[in-house]
C-alpha positions as CSV (number, residue, x, y, z in Angstrom):
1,X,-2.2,-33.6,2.9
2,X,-3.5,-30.0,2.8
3,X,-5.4,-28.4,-0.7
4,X,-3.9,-26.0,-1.4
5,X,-0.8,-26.0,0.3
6,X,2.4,-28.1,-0.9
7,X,3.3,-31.0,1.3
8,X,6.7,-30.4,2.0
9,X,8.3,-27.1,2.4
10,X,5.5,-25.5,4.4
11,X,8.2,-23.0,6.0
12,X,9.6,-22.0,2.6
13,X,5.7,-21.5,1.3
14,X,5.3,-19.1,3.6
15,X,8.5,-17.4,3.8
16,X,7.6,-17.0,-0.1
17,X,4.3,-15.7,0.5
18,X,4.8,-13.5,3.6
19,X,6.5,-10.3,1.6
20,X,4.1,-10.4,-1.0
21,X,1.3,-10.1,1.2
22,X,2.8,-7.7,3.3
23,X,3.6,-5.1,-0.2
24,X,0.0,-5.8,-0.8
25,X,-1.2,-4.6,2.9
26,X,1.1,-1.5,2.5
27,X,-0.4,-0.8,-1.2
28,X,-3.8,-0.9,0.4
29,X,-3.7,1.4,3.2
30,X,-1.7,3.4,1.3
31,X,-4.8,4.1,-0.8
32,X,-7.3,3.9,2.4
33,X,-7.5,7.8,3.2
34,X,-7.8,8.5,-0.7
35,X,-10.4,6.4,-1.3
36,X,-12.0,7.4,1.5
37,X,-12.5,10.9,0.1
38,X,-13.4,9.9,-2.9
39,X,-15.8,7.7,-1.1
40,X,-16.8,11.1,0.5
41,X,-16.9,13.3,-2.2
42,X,-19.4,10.7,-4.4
43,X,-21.5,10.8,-0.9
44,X,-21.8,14.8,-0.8
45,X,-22.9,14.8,-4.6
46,X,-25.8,12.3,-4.3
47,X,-27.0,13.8,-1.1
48,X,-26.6,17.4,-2.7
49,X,-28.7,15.5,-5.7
50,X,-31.2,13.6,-3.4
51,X,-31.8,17.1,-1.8
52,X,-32.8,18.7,-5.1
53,X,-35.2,16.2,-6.0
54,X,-37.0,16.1,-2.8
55,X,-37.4,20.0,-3.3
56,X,-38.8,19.4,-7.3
57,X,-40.8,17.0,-5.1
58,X,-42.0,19.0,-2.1
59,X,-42.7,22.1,-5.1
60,X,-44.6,19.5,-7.4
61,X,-46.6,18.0,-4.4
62,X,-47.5,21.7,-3.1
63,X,-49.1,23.1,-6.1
64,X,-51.4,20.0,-6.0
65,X,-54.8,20.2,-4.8
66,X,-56.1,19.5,-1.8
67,X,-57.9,16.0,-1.4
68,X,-61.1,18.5,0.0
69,X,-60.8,20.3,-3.8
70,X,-62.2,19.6,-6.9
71,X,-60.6,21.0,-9.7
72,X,-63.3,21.7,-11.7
73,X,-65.7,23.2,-9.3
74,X,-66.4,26.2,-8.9
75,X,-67.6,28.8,-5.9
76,X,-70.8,30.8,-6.1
């Protein structure tokens, strides 16, 4: 005896189960391409968001001082 499956009637499970899993195929690569562009889309925004902050970044680190520098000294 199998879990899951009934005993008898194997053929008739199947035959049952067969169209519901193929609707459910068909629903799902019907909505493939537009997740994929929202997929996409959310992809562009963080990268266009990732690419500000590592300009606030590369600006921040730039008006540091250099290691060599002290801040407080000053040239005669």
């Amino acid at each position: 005896m199998s879990i899951g499956f009934p005993p008898d009637g194997d053929d008739e499970f199947f035959a049952a189960l067969s169209p519901l899993l193929e609707e459910a195929a068909k629903l799902q690569a019907d909505q493939s391409p537009r997740r994929e562009v929202d997929d996409l889309l959310l992809l562009l925004e963080e990268n266009a968001r990732l690419r500000k902050l590592a300009v606030k970044l590369s600006n921040l680190l730039g008006d540091l001082p250099t290691r060599g520098d002290s801040v407080g000294r000053t040239s005669r």
